[in-house]
N, C-alpha and C positions, 0 to 999 in steps of 0.2 A: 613562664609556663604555668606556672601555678596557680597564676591570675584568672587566666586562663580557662582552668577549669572552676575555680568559685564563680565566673561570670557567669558559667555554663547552667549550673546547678542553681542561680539566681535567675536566672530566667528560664529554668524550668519551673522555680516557684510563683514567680511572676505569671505563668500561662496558667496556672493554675487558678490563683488569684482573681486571675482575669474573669475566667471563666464565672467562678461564683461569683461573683459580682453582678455579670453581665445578665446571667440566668437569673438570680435572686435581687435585681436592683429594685424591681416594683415591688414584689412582695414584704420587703424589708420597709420599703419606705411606708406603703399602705399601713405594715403593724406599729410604724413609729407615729403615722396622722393618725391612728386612733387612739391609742396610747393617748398624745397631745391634748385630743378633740375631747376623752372619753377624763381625763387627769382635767384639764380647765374647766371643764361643764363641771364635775361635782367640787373642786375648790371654791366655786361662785355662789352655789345653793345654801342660804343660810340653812343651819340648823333649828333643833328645837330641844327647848330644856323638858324635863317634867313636868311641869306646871304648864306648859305650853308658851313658853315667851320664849321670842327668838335668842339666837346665840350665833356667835361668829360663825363663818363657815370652815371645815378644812383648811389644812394648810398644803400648800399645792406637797411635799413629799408627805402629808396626813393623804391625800386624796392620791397618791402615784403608788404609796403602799398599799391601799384599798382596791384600786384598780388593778394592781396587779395577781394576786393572790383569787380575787374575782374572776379576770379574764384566766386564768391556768384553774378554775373549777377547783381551787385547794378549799376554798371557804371559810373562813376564820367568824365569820359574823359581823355585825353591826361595831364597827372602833373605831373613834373611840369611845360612841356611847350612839344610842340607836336613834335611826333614821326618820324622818320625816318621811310624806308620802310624797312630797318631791324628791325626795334622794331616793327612794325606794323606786318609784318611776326610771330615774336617771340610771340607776344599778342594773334594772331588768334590760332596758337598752344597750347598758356595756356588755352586760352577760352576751347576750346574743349578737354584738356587733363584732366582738375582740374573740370570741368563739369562731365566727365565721372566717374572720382572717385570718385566724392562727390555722384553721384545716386548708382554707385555702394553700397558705403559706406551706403547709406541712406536705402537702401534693405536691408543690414546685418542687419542694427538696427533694420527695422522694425519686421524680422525674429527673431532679439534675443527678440525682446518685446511678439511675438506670443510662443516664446516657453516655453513649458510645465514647466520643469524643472526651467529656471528663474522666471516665474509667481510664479512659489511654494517657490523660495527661498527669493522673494519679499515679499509675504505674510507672511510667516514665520518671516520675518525680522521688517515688519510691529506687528505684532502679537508679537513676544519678546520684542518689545520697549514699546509696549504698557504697555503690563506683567508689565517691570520695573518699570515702571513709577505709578502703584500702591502702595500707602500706607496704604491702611486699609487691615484687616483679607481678606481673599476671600479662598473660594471654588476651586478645578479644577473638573469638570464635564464632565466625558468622556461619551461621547454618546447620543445626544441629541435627541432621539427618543420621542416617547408619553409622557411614565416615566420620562426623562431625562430631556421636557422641563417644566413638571410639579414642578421637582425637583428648576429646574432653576425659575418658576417664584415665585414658595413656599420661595427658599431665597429674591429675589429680593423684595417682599410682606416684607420681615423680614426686609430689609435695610441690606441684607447682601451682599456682591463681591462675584463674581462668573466667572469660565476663562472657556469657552466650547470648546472642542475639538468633531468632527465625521467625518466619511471616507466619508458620502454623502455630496456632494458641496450640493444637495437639502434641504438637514437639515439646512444646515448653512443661506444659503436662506431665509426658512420659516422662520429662528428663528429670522435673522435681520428684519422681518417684523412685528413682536412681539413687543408689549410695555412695555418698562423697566424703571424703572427710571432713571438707569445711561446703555448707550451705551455698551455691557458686551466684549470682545475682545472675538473674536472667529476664530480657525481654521481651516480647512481644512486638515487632516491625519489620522494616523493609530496612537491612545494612547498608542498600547501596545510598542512603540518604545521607549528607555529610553530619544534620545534625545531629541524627539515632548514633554515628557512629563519636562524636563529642561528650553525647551524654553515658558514652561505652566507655570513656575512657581517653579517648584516642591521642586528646595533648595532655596527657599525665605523665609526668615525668616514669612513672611506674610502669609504662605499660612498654614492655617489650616486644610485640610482633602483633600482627595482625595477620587470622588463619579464615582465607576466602573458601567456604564449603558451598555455597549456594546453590539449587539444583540449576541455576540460569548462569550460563557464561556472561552477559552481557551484565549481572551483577556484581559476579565477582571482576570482571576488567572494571564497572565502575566503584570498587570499591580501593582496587589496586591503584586507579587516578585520583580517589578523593586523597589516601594516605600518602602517596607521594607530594600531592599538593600543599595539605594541611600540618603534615609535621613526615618531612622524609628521613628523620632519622628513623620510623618505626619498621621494620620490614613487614613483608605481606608473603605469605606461604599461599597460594591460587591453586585450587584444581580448576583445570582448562580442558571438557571433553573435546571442541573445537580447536582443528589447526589452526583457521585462519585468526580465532580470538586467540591462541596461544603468540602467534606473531605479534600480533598486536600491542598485547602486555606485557611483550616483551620489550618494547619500547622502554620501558620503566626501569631500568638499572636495579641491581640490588635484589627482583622479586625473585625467588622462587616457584616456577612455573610446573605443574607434575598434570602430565595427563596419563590416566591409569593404564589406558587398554596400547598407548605406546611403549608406556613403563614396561607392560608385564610381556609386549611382543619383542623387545629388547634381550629379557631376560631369557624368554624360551629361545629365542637365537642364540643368548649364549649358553645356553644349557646343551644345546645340540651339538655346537661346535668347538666348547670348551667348558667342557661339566665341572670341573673342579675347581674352575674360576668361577663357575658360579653357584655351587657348595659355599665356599670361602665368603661371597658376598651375602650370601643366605646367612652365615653362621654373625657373620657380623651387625647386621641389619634386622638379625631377629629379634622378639622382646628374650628379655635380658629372667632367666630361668626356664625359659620354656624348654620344653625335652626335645631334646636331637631328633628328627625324623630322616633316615637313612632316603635319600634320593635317588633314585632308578633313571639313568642316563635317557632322554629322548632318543629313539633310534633314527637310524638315518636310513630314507627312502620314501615312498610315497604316503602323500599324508590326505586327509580330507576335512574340509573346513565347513561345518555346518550353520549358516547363519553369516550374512556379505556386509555386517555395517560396520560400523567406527571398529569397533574390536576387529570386527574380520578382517580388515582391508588392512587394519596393521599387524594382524597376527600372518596374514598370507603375505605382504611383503616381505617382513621379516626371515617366513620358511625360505622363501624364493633366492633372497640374499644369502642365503645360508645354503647354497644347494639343493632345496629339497623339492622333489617334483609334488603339484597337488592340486588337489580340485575342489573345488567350491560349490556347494550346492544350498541355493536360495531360490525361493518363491517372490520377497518382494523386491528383490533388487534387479531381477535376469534380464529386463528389457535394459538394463542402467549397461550390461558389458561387463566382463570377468569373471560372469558365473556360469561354470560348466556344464550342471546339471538342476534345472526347474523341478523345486519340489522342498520337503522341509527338511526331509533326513530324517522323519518318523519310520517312514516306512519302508521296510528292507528292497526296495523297488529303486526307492532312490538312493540309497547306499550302494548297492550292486551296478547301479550306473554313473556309481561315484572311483567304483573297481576299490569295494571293502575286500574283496578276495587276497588281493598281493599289496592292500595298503598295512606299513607300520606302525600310522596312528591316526587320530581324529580329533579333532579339534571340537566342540560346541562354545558360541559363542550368542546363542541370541538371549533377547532380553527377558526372559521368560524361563523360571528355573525349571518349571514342570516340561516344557517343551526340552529345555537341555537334559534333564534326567532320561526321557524319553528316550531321546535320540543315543542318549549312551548305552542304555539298557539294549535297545535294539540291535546296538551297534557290536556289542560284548557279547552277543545271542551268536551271531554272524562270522564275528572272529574273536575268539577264545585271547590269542595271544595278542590283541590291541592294545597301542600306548593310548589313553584316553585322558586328555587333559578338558575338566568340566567348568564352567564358567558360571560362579555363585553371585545373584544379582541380591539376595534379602538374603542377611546373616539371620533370620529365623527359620529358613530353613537348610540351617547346617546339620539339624540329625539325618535328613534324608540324602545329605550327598554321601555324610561319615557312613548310611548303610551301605552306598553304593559302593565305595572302595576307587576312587578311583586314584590316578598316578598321580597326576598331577592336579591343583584345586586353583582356581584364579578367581580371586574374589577380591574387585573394585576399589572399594573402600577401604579395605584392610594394605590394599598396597598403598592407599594416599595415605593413609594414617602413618603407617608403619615408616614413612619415607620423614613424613614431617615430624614426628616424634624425633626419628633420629637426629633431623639437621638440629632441632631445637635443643634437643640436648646434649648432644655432643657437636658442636660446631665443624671439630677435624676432623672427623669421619668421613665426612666429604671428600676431605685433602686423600685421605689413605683411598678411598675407594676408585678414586682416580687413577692410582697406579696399579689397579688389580689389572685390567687387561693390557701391560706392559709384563704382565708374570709367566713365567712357561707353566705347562702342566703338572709339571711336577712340580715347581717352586710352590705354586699354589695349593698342591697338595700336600707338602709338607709346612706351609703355615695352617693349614689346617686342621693337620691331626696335632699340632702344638695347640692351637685356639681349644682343640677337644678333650686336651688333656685337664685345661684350665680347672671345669667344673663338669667331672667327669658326667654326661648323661644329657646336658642340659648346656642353653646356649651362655655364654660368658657375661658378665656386665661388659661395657663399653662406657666407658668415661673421659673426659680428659681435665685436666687440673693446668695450673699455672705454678710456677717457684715465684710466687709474690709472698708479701709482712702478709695480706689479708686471707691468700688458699690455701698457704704453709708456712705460717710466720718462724716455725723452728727452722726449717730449711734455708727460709731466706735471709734468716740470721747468721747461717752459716756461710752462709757464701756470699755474703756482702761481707765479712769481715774475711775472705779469704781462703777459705776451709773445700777441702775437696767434698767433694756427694757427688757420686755415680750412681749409674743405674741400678749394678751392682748392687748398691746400697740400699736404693729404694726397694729393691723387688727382697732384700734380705728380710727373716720373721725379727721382729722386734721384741720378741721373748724367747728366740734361738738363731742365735746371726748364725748358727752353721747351716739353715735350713732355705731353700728360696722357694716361694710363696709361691702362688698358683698365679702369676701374673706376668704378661708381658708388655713389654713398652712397645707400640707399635709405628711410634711416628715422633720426633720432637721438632717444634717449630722453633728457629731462633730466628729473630727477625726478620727478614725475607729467604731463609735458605731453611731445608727440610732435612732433617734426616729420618731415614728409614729402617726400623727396627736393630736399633744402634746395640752393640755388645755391653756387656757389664762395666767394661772398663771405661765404657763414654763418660764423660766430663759434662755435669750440668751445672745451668748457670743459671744465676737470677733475670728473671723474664723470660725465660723457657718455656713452653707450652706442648705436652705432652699427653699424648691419644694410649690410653691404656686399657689391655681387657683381664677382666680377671675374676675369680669368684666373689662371692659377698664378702665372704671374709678375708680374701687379700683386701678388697677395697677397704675394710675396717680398719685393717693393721697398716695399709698404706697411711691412709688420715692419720694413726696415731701416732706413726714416726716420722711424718712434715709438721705436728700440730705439737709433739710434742719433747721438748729438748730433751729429757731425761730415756726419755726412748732410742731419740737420734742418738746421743751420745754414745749407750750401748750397743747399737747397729755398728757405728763408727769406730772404738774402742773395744767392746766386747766388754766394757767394764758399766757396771751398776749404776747411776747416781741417784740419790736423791736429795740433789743441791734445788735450792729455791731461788726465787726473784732477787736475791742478794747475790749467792754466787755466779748467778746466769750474768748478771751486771758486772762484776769481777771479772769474768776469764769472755765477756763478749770480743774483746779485742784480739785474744791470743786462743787462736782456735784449735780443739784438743788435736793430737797423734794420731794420725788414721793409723789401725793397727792390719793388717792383709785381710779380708775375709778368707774363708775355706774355701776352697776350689768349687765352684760351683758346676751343675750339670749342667750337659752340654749344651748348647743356646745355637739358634741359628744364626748362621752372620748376616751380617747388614746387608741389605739389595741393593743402597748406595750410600755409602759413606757421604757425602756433599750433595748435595741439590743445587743449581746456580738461583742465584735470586728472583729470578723472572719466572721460575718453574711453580706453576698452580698461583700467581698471582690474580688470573683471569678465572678464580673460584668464585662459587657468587657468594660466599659467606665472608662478604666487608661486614656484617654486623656483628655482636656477638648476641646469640639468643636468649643467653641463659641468663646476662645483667650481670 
């Protein structure tokens, strides 16, 4: 693979090459025939002494230093001793012949510098070397739109690389103007090309996933075939507004397929008919500090849907599945079928023949934020106690919906982003969020107010580790030589094992079998893979009692050490005394103790994102 990419980056220097070359091959050659023409003519011209008797002429690097120094207008005079009026004649000639060439010449350059095509293969050449010259995991992110740069500054928040590719120079613009911790290498082109996406990266052993933002579905499907093609270990993260293109790249195993306005008419469905299931998925899925926002249940009853396209048709499906009676009012879709009432929903005309009187809520979904604000405004004038959920297509204008106040905010980009952040970074998230609508209502509701305990106010981290020598080499040294480590142990403070930390284990995966929110006294083993949420600082003290054996020990004993690399070598075979912990507070029991093998094997995370 490696080869790979140095061939990549050798022929992008190659096109380069090329190009000068090919632009500047007369001009070059012209200023080397005069040079020749202008260096032999005065080597041949004898001189003249003082007195007037001839004298040898130049010696051809006497006459290539003279000529040169001449033609560049520096002037040094008459060396090595002054001219005849033949060589004075022959000088005035070069002055003006190697003058003309070098402006001519200097106009090519400056045209090959102005042109399209070499700027692009300079950038590009600039942009591969860069690529190369990475060595941590990174991202390639095609498309750096709303969603795209949200995606980008979500890793960069994470400390993770990221290589952006989009067709607008304007994107690439704004995004250099963005603050990042590390400078991110960004292109200018078309992703769905196999090469732009080689010289991104793409067979770098380094590069862990590839995230399709495109505004054209037919790019991101072909960028999801070029990477299955070209190297299918890499995954591909696709927003798909199209069904039929969502089918299609679905062909592709392994991809990640998110289309937003399905995503978020899923969620309002179950927000109606199972709110605290999807509380619980809000709480888990959100970014990791943001403050709690107390949710107001969708109510149930007649609803009104403003605006009939991609969003509306799954946002009214979804109500209809859900029981809820509703009506649709559109102006460009009405001869298309399903729309009840012609008209935009500005005007209290066509609300009142949409029956805003005895409806519970209203939906705005069209493409046009000022048009959706409208339609709420009028709609809030009409019925005071309306559920109003408003549909944000440009996150600049987020102060104007925060004045409006409404229930619920559904904005695009932020559910794609927010969706692939998560698979990327926490892999088994996935796995868990699979068995949330397998929870009753209340089960859900009481892992929730545990998750809100975490980090009182605000949403928890979400992480997951491994019991390996490399994520928790103290931990796996314990229990490859035999040594118990529970949960228990993990969630205890490592500067007060009588205390348990703001953390819960929420999933452990042992080779194909799951367990689910396992008690203290679970038994963890080496190659265990574990989903946990917890504040900043459980997540600190967790790392530093897998990372570090003088910690682990006191978790595990209650006693002090500070033995080193000698004793840790000493006592690795004979592993200490676990002494009881203190009765810890109360814990929720398991949802299932065993999982059969087969269960969530059909997840689509066969990769791991993180590397």
């Amino acid at each position: 693979m490696p080869s790979h990419t140095a061939a990549t980056r050798q022929a992008v220097l190659s096109d380069v090459f090329y190009l000068v070359l090919r632009r500047m091959r007369f001009p070059l050659l012209l200023v080397i025939g005069v040079y020749t023409f202008c260096t032999a003519g005065l080597s041949m011209i004898p001189g003249t002494d003082a007195n007037g008797d001839p004298t040898a002429p130049l010696t051809v690097f006497e006459a290539f230093y003279v000529v040169s120094y001449t033609s560049t207008t520096i002037g040094f005079g008459e060396v090595p001793g002054p001219y005849n009026a033949a060589q004075r004649m022959w000088m005035t000639m070069t002055i003006y012949v190697s003058v003309a060439v070098w402006t001519y010449s200097l106009f090519n350059v400056i045209a090959l510098l102005q042109d399209q095509g070499f700027q692009n293969a300079v950038k590009i050449s600039r942009f591969a070397r860069r690529v190369g010259q990475m060595r941590q995991p990174f991202y390639i992110v095609c498309g750096i739109g709303e969603t795209g740069r949200l995606v980008c500054h979500g890793l960069d928040h994470l400390g993770l690389r990221f290589v952006a590719i989009d067709e607008d120079p304007l994107r690439i613009q704004e995004m250099r103007l963005d603050e990042f911790s590390l400078d991110p290498p960004a292109v200018e082109g078309d992703a769905s090309q196999p090469g732009l996406l080689e010289h991104a990266g793409l067979l770098n052993p380094n590069c862990r996933g590839v995230v399709a933002l495109t505004d054209d579905d037919r790019s991101n499907q072909a960028i999801a075939v070029t990477v299955r093609l070209l190297s299918p270990r890499v995954p591909v993260l696709a927003r798909i507004r199209n069904a039929e293109t969502e089918t299609h790249i679905g062909v592709f195993g392994g991809d990640v397929v998110i289309n937003p306005f399905e995503r978020f008419a899923e969620y309002l469905a179950a927000a109606i008919a199972a709110p605290e299931r999807y509380r619980l998925r809000e709480m888990l899925t959100a970014l990791a500090g943001a403050p709690i926002i107390p949710l107001t249940r969708p109510p149930k009853g007649h609803w009104i849907m403003c605006g009939y396209g991609r969003f509306g048709h799954a946002v009214t499906e979804s109500l209809r599945a859900a029981g809820m009676d509703i009506s649709v009012v559109d102006n460009l879709h009405f001869d298309e079928g399903g729309v009840d009432v012609r008209g935009t929903g500005i005007s209290s005309e066509d609300l009142k023949a949409a029956g805003i009187d005895r409806a519970v809520g209203l939906v705005t979904g069209n493409a046009s934020d000022t048009k959706n604000l409208a339609i709420a405004v009028t709609a809030r004038a009409l019925n005071h106690n309306l559920y109003i959920i408003n549909r944000q297509n440009q996150l600049n204008n987020g102060p104007l919906f925060e004045a409006f106040h409404q229930d619920l905010l559904m904005v695009p980009s932020r559910v794609v982003a927010q969706e692939f952040l998560a698979r990327i970074t926490t892999p088994m998230l996935s796995r868990f969020l699979r068995l949330i609508p397998q929870l009753s209502e209340a089960r859900s509701a009481a892992i929730y107010a545990e998750l809100a305990k975490l980090d009182p106010g605000r949403h928890p981290e979400v992480w997951d580790l491994t019991i390996s020598p490399q994520c928790s080499p103290a931990a796996a040294e314990l229990t490859q030589a035999g040594g118990r480590f529970t949960v228990g142990h993990l969630r205890a403070d490592p500067f007060d094992r009588g205390r348990r930390m703001g953390l819960m284990v929420l999933l452990v995966r042992r080779g194909n079998t799951s367990f689910q929110l396992p008690t203290d006294d679970f038994l963890l083993q080496l190659g265990d893979r574990l989903l946990l949420a917890g504040s900043p600082r459980a997540k600190r003290h967790v790392e530093l009692t897998l990372d570090n054996p003088n910690h682990l020990n006191y978790v595990l004993t209650g006693q002090e050490s500070r033995g080193g690399a000698v004793w840790r070598w000493l006592t690795r075979k004979h592993p200490p005394e676990v002494v009881p912990l203190p009765s810890p507070q109360e814990v929720l029991p398991p949802l299932t103790q065993d999982v059969g093998p087969d269960d969530l094997n059909h997840d689509f995370n066969t990769f791991d994102y993180r590397g």
